[in-house]
Biopython code that builds the backbone (N, CA, C, O; Angstrom):
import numpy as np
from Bio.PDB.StructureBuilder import StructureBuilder

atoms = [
    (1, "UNK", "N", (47.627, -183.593, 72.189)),
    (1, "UNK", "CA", (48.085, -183.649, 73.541)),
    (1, "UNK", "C", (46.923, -183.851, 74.508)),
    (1, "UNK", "O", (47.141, -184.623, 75.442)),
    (2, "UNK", "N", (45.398, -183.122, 74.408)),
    (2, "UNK", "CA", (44.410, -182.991, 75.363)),
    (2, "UNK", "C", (43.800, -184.465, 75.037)),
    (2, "UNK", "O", (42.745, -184.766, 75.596)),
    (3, "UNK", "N", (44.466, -185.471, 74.087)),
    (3, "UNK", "CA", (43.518, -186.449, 73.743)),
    (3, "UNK", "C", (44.124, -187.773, 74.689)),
    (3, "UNK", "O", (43.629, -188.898, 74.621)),
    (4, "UNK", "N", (45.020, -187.498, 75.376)),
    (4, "UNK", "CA", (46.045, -188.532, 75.859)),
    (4, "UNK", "C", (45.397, -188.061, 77.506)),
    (4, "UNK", "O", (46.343, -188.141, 78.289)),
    (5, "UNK", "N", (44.536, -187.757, 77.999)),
    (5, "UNK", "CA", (44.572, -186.973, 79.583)),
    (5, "UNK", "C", (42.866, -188.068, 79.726)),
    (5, "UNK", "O", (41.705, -188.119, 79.319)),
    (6, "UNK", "N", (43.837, -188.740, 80.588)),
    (6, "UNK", "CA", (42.179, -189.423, 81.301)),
    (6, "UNK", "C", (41.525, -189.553, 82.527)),
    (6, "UNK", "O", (42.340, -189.608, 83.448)),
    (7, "UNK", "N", (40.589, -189.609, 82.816)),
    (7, "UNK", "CA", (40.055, -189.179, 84.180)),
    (7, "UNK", "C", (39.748, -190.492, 85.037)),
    (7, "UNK", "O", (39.077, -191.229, 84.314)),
    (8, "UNK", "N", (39.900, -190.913, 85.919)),
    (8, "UNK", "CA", (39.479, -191.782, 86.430)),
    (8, "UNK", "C", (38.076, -191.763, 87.165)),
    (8, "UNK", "O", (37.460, -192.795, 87.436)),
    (9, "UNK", "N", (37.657, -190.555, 87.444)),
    (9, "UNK", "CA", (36.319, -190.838, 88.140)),
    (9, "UNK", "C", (35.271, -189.977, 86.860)),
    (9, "UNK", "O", (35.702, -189.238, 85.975)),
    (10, "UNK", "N", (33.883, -190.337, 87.101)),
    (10, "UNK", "CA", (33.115, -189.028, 86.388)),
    (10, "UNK", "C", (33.036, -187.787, 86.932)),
    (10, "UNK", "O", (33.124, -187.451, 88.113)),
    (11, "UNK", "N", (32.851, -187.110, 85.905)),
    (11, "UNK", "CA", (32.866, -185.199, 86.163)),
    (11, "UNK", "C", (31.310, -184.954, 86.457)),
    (11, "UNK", "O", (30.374, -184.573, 85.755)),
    (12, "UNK", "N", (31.429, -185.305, 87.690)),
    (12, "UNK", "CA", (29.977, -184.938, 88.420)),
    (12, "UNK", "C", (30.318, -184.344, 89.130)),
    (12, "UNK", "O", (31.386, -184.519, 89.716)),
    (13, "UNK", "N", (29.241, -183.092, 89.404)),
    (13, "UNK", "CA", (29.030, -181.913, 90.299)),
    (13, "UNK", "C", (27.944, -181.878, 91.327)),
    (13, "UNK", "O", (26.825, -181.415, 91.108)),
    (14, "UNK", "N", (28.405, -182.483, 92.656)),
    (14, "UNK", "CA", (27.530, -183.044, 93.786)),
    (14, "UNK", "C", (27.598, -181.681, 94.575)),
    (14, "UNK", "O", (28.498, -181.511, 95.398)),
    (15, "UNK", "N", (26.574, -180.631, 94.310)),
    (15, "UNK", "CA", (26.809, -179.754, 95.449)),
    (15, "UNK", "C", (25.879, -180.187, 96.537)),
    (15, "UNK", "O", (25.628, -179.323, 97.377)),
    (16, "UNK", "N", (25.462, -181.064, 96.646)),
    (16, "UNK", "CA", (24.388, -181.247, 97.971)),
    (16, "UNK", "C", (24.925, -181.897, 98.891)),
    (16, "UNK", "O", (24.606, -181.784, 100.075)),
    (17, "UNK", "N", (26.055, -182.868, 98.327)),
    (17, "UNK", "CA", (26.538, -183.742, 99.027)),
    (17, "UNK", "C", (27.877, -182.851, 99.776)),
    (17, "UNK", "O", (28.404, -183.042, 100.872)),
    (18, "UNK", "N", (28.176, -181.832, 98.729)),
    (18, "UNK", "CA", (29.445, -181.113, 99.241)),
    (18, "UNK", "C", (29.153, -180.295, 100.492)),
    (18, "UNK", "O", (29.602, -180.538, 101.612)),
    (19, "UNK", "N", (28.200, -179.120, 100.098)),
    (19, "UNK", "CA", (27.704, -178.615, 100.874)),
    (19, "UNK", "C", (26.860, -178.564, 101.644)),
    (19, "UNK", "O", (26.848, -177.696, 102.517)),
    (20, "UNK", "N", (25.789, -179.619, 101.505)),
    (20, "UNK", "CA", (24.580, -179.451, 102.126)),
    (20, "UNK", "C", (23.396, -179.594, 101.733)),
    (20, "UNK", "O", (23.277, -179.903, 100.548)),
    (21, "UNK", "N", (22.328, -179.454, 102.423)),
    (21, "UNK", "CA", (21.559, -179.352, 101.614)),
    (21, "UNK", "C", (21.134, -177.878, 101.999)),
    (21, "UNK", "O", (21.105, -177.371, 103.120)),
    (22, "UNK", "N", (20.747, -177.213, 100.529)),
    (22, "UNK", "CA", (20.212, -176.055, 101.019)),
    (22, "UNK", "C", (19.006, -175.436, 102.251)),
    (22, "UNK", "O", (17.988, -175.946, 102.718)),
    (23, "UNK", "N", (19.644, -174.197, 102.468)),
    (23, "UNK", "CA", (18.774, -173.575, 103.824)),
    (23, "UNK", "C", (17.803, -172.639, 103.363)),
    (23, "UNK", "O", (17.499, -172.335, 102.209)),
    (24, "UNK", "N", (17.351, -172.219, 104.497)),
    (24, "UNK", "CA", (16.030, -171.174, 104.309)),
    (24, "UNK", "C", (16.924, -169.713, 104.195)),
    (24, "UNK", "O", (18.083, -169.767, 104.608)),
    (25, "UNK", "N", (16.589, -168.841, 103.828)),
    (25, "UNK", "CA", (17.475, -167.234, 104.513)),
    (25, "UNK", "C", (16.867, -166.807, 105.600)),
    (25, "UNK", "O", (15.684, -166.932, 105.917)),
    (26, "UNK", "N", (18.015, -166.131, 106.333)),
    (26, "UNK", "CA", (17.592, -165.977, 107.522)),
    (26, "UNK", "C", (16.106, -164.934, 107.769)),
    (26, "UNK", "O", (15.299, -164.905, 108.697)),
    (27, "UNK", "N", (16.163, -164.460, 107.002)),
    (27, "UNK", "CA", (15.341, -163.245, 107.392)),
    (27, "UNK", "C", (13.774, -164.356, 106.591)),
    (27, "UNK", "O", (12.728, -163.928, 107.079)),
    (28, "UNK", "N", (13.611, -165.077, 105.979)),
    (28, "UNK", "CA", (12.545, -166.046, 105.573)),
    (28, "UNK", "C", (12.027, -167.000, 106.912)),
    (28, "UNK", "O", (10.851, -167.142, 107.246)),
    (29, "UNK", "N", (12.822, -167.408, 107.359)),
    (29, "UNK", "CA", (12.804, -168.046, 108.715)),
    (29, "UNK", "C", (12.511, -167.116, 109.978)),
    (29, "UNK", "O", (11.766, -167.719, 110.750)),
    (30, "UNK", "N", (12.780, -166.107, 110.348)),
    (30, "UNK", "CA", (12.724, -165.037, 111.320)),
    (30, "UNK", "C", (11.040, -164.807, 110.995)),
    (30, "UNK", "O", (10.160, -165.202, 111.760)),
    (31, "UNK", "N", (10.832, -164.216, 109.934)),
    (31, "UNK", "CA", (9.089, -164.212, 109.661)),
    (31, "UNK", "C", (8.574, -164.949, 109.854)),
    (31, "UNK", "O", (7.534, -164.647, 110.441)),
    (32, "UNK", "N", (8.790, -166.618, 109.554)),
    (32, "UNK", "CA", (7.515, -167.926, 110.294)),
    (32, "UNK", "C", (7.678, -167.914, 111.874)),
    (32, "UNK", "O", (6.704, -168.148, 112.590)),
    (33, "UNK", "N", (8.897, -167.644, 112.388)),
    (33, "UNK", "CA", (9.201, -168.126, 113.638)),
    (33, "UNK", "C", (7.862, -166.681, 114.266)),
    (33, "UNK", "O", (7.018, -166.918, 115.129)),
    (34, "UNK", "N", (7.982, -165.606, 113.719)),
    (34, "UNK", "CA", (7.248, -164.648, 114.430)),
    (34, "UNK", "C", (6.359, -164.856, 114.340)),
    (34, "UNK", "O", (5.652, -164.356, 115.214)),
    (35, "UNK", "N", (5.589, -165.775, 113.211)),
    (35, "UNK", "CA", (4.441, -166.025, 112.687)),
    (35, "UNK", "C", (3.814, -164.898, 111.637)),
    (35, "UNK", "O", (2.590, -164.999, 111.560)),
    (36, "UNK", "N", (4.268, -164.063, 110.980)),
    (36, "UNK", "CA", (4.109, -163.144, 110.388)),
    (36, "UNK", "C", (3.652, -163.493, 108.962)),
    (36, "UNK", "O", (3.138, -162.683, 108.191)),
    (37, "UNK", "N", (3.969, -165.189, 108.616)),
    (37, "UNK", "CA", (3.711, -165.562, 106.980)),
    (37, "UNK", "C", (4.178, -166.793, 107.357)),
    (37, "UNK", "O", (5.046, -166.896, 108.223)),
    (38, "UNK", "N", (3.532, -168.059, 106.612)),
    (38, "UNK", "CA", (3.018, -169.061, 106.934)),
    (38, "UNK", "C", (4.187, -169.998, 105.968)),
    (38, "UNK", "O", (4.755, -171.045, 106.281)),
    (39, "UNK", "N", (4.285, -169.259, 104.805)),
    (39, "UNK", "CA", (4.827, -169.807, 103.333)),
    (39, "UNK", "C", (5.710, -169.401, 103.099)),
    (39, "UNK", "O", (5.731, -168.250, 103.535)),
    (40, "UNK", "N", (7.125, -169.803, 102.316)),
    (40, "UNK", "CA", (8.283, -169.129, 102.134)),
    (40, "UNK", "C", (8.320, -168.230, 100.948)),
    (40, "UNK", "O", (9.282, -167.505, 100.695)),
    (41, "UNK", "N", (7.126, -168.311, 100.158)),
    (41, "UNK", "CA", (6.482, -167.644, 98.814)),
    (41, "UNK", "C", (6.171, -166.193, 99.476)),
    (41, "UNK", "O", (6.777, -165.215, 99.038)),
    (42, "UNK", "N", (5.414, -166.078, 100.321)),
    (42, "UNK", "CA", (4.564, -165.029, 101.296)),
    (42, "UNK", "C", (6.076, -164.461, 101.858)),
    (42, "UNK", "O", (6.181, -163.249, 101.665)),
    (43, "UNK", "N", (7.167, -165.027, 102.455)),
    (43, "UNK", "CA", (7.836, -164.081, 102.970)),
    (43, "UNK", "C", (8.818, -163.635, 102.036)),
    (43, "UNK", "O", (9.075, -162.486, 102.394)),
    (44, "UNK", "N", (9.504, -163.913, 101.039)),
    (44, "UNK", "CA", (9.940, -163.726, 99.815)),
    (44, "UNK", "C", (9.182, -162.188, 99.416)),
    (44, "UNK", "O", (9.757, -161.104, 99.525)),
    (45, "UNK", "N", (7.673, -162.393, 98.902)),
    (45, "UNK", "CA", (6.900, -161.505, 98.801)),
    (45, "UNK", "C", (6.952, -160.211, 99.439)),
    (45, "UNK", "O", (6.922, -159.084, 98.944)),
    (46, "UNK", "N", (7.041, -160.628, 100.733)),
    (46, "UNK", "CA", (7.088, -159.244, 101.841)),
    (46, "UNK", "C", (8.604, -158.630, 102.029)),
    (46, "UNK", "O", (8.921, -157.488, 102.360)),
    (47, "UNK", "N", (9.226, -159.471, 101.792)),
    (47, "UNK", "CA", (10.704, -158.808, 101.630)),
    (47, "UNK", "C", (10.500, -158.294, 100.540)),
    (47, "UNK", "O", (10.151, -157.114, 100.571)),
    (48, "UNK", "N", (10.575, -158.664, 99.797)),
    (48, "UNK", "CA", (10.041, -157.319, 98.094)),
    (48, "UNK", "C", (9.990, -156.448, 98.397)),
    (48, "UNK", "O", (10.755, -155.496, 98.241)),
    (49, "UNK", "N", (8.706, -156.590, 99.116)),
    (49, "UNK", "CA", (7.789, -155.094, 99.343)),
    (49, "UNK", "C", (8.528, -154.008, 100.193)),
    (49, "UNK", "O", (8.394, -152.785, 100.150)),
    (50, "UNK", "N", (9.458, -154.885, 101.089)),
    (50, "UNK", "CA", (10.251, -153.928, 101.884)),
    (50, "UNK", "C", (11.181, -153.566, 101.156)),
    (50, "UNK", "O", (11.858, -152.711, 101.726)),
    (51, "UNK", "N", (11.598, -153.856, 99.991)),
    (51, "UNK", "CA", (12.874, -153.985, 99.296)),
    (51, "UNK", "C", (12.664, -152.325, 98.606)),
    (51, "UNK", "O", (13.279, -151.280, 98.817)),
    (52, "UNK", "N", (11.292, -152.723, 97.545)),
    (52, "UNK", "CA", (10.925, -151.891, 97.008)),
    (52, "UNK", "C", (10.578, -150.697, 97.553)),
    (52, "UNK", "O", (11.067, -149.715, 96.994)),
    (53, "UNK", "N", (9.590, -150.428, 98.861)),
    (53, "UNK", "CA", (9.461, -148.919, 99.745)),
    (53, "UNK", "C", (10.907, -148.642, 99.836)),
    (53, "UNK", "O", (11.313, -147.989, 98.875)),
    (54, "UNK", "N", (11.820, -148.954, 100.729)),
    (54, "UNK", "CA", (13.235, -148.630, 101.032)),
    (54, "UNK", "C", (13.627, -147.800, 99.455)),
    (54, "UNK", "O", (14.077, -146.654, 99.457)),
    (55, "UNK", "N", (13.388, -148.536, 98.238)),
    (55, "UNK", "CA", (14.604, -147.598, 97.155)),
    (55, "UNK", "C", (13.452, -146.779, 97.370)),
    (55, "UNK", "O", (13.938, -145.758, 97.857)),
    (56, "UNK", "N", (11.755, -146.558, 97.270)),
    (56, "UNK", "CA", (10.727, -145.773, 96.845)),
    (56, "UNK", "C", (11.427, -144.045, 97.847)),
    (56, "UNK", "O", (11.646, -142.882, 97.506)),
    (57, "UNK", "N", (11.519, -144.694, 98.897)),
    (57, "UNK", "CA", (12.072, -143.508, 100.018)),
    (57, "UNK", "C", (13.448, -142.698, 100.078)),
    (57, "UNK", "O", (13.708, -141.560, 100.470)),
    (58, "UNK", "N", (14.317, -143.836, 99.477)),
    (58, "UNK", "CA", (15.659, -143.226, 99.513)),
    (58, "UNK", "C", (15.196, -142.152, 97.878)),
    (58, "UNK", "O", (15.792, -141.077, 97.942)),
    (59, "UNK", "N", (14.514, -142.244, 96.859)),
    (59, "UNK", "CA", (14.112, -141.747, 95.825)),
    (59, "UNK", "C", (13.768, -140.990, 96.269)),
    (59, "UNK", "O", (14.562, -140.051, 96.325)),
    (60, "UNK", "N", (12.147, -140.726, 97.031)),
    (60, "UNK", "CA", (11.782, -139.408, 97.232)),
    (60, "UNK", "C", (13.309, -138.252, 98.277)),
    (60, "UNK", "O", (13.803, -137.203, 97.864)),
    (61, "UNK", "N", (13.589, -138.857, 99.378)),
    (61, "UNK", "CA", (15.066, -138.043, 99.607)),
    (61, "UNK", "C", (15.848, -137.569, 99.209)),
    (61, "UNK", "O", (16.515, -136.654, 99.690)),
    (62, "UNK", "N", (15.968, -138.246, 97.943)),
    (62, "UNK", "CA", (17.106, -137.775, 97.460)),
    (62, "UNK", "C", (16.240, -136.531, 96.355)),
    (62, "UNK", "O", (16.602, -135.359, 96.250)),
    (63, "UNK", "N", (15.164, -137.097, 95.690)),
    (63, "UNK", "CA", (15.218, -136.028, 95.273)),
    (63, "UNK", "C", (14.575, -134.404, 95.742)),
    (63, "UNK", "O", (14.412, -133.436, 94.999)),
    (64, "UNK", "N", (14.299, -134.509, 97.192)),
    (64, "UNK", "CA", (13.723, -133.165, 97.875)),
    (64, "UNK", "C", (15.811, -132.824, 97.621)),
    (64, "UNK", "O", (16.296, -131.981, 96.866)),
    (65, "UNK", "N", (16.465, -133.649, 98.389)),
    (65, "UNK", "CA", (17.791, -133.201, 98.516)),
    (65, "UNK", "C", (18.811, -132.076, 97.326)),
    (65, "UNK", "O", (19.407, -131.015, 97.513)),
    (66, "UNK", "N", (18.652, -132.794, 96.335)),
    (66, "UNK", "CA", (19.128, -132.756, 95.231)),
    (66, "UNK", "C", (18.265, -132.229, 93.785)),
    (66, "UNK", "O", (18.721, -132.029, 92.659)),
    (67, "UNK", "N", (16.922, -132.101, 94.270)),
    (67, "UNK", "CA", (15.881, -131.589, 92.851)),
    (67, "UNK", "C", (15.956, -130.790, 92.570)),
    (67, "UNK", "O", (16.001, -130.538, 91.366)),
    (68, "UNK", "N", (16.033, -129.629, 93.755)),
    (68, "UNK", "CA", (15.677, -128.164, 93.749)),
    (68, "UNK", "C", (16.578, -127.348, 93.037)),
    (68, "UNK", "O", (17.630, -127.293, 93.673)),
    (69, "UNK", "N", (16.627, -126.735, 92.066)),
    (69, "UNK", "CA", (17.637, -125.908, 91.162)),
    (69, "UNK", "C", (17.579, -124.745, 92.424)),
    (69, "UNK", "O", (18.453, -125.143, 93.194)),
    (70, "UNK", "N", (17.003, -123.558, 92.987)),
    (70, "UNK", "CA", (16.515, -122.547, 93.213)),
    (70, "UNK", "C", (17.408, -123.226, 94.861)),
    (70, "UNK", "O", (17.437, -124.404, 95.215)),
    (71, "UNK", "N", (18.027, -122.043, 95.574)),
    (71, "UNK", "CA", (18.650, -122.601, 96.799)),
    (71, "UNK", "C", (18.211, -121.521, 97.633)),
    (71, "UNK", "O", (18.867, -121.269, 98.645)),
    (72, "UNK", "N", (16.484, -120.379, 97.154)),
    (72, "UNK", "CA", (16.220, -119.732, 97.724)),
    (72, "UNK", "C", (16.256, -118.609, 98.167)),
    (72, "UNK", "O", (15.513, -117.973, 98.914)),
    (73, "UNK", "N", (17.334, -118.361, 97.569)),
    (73, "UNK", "CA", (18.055, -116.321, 97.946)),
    (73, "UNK", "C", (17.406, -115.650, 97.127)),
    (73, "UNK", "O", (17.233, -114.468, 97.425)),
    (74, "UNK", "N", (16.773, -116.202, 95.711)),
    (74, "UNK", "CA", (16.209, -114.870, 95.432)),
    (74, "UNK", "C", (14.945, -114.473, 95.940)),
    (74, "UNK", "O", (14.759, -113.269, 96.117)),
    (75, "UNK", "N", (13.613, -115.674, 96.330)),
    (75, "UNK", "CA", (12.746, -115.140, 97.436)),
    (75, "UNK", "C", (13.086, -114.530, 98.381)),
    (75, "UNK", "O", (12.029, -114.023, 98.753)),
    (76, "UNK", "N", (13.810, -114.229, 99.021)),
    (76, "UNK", "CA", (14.341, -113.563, 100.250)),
    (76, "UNK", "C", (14.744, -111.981, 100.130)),
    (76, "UNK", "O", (14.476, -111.074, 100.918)),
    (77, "UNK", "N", (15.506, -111.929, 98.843)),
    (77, "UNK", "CA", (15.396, -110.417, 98.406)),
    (77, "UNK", "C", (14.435, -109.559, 98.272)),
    (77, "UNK", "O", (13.504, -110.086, 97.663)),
    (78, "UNK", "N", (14.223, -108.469, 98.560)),
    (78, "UNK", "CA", (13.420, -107.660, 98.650)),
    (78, "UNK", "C", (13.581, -106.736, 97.198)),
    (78, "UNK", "O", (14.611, -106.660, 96.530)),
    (79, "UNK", "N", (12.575, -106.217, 96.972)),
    (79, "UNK", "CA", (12.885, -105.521, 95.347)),
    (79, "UNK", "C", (14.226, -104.567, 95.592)),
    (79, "UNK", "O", (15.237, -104.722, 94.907)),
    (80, "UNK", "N", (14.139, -103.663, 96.539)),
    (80, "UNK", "CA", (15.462, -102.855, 96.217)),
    (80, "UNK", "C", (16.808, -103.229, 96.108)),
    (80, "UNK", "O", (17.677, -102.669, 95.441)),
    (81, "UNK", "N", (16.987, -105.008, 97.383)),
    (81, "UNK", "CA", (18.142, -105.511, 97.149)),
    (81, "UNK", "C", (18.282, -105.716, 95.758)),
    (81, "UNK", "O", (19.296, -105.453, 95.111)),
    (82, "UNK", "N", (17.057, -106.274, 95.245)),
    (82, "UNK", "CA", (17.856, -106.931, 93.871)),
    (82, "UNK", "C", (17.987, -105.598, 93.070)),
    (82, "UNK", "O", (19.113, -105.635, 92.573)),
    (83, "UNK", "N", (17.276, -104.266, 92.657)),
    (83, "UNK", "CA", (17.841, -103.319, 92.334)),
    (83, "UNK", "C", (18.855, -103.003, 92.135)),
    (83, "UNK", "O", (19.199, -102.450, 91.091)),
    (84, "UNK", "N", (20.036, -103.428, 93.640)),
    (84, "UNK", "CA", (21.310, -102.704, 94.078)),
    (84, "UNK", "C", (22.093, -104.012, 93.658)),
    (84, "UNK", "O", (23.309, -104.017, 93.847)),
    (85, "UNK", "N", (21.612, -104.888, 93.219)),
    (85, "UNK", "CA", (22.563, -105.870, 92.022)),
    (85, "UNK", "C", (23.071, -105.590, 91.273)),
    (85, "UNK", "O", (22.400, -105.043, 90.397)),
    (86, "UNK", "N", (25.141, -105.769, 90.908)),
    (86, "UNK", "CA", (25.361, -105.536, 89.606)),
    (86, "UNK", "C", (24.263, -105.500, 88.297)),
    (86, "UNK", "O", (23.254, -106.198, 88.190)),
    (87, "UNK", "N", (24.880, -104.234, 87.109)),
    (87, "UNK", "CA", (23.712, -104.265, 86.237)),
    (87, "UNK", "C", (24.257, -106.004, 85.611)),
    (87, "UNK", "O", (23.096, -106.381, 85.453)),
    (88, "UNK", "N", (24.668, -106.611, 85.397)),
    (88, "UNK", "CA", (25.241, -108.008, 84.544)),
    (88, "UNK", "C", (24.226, -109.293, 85.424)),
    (88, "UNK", "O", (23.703, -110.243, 84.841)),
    (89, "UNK", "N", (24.140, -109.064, 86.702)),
    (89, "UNK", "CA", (23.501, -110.296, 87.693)),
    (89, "UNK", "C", (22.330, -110.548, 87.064)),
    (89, "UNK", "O", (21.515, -109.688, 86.731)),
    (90, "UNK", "N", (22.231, -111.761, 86.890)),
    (90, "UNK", "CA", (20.540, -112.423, 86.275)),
    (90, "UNK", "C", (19.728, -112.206, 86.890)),
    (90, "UNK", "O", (18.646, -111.964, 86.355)),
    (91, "UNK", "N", (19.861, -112.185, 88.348)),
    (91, "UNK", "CA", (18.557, -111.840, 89.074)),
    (91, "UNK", "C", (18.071, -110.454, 88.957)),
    (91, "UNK", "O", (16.884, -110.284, 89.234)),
    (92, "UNK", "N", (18.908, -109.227, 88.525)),
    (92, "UNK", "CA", (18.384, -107.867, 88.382)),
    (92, "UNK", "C", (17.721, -107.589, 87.129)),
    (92, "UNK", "O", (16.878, -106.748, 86.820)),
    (93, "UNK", "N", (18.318, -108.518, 86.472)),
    (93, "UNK", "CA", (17.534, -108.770, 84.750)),
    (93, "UNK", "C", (16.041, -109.434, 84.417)),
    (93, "UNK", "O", (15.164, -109.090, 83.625)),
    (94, "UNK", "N", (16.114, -110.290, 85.156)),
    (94, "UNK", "CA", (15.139, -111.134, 85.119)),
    (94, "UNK", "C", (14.134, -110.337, 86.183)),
    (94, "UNK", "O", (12.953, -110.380, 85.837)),
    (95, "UNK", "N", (14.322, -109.836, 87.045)),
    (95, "UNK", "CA", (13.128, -109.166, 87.731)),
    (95, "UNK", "C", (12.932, -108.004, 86.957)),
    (95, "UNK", "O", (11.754, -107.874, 86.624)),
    (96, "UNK", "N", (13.861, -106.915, 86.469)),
    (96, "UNK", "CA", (13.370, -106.025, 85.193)),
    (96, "UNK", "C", (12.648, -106.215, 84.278)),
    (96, "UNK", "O", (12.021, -105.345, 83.673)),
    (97, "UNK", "N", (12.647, -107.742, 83.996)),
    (97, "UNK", "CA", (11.860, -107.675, 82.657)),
    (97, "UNK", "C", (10.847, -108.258, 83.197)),
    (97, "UNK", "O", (9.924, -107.687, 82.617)),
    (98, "UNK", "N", (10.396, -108.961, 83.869)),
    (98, "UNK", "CA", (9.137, -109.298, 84.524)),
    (98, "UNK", "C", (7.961, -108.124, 85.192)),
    (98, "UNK", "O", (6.761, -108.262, 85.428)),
    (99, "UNK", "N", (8.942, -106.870, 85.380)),
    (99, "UNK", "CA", (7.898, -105.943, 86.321)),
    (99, "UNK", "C", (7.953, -104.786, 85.515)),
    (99, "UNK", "O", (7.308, -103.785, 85.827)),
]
sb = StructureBuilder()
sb.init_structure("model")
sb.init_model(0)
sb.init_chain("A")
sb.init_seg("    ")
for serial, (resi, resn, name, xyz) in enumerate(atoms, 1):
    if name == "N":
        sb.init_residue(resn, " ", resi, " ")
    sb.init_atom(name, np.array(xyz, "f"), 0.0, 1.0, " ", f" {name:<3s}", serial, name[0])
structure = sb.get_structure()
């Protein structure tokens, strides 16, 4: 059946002609216009670099946010509070056997 189906034109794929010819990105163009980088290699480059600090920062944030096991209450206790801790609470255990 697929041997009987014929095409009249060739199966060429003109995207330049369809669409255009390709552009710069905007933010590649915004850097020469400021004069900030001369080459579209150089601003490519510097977008990286911004690419890369941005995750480097959202990384360190997140993990001050989210690293810390300890949420601080037991520095804050004073020896007798933790004393007057159920005998079962880890924190009255763990300071017993330390002191």
């Amino acid at each position: 059946m697929s041997d009987k189906i014929q095409f009249d034109e060739e199966n060429e794929f003109k995207s330049k002609e369809v669409f255009g010819s390709p552009k710069k990105p905007g933010m590649v163009n915004w850097l020469q216009k400021k004069g900030l980088v001369k080459s579209d290699k150089t601003a490519h480059y510097i977008l990286l670099a911004v690419i890369v600090i941005c995750f480097g920062l959202v990384g360190i944030l997140l993990a001050r946010e989210f690293g810390s096991t300890s949420n601080g209450t037991q520095e804050s206790l004073t020896e007798m509070e933790i004393l007057q801790l159920p005998e079962n609470d880890f924190r009255r255990i763990q300071y017993e056997r330390n002191n």
